[in-house]
Each structure stands twice: as C-alpha cells, then as structure tokens.
N, C-alpha and C positions, 0 to 999 in steps of 0.2 A: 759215627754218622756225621756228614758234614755241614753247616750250618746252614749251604740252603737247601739238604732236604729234611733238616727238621722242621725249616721254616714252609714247606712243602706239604709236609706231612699235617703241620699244625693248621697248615688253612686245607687241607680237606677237610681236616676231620671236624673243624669249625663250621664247615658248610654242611658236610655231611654224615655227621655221627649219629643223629637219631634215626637214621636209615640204614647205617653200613657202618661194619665195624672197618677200620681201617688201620693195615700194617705196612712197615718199610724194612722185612726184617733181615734183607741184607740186600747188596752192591745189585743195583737192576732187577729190584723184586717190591714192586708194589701190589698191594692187595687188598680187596674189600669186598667185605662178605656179610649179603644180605642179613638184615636183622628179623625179615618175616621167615624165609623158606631156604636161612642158610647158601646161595647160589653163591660162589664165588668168582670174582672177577679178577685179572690181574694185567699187570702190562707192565714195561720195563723201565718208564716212566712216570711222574708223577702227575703231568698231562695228559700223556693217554693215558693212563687210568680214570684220571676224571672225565676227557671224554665217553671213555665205556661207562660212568655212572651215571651220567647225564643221558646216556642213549637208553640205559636201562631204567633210568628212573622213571624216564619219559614213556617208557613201553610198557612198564607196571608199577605203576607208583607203589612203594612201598609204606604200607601204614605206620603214620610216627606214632602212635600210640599201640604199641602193643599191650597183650595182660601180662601180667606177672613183671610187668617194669616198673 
C-alpha cells in the first residue's frame, strides 16, 4: 500500500471508526461498513468514500455507542 493511502485510510478511520469499520484491501477498493446494521459502502477512492459516509451519516446517524462494545 502506498503511503498516501495509508495516510488516507488512517484519517478516515480517525474520523470515522466508531461508526464504520473501515478497509483499503486492495488497488481501487475502499470500504466501510456500518457498525449498527452492517450496510456497506464503497468507492474507488478514499474521497468518494468519505463522501458516501458523510451522506450516509447524515441520513442515519449511526449510534456511537453500541452494546456489547
């Protein structure tokens, strides 16, 4: 992986790991998957992905507190 999408990957998940699990797990495959109801997102980027988690956050906020965390 090359060092700007680890440094990609580490400020999503910075921003947004207690909502979505977040993967880069290989060349044009970004991925982030609700931590309430599992929905997974993707995009071929590490912008448009966060766009799509921003649109979706905004549309159903996902609870940072879940049980069993």
């Amino acid at each position: 992986m090359e060092l700007c999408d680890q440094r990609a990957l580490a400020a999503l998940r910075w921003y947004w790991r207690s909502a979505y699990l977040i993967a880069h797990p290989e060349h044009d495959v970004w991925i982030a998957v609700r931590r309430d109801d599992r929905q997974t997102l993707c995009n071929t980027t590490p912008l448009g992905l966060r766009e799509k988690i921003i649109a979706d956050y905004f549309a159903r906020p996902v609870p940072r507190r879940l049980r069993g965390r």
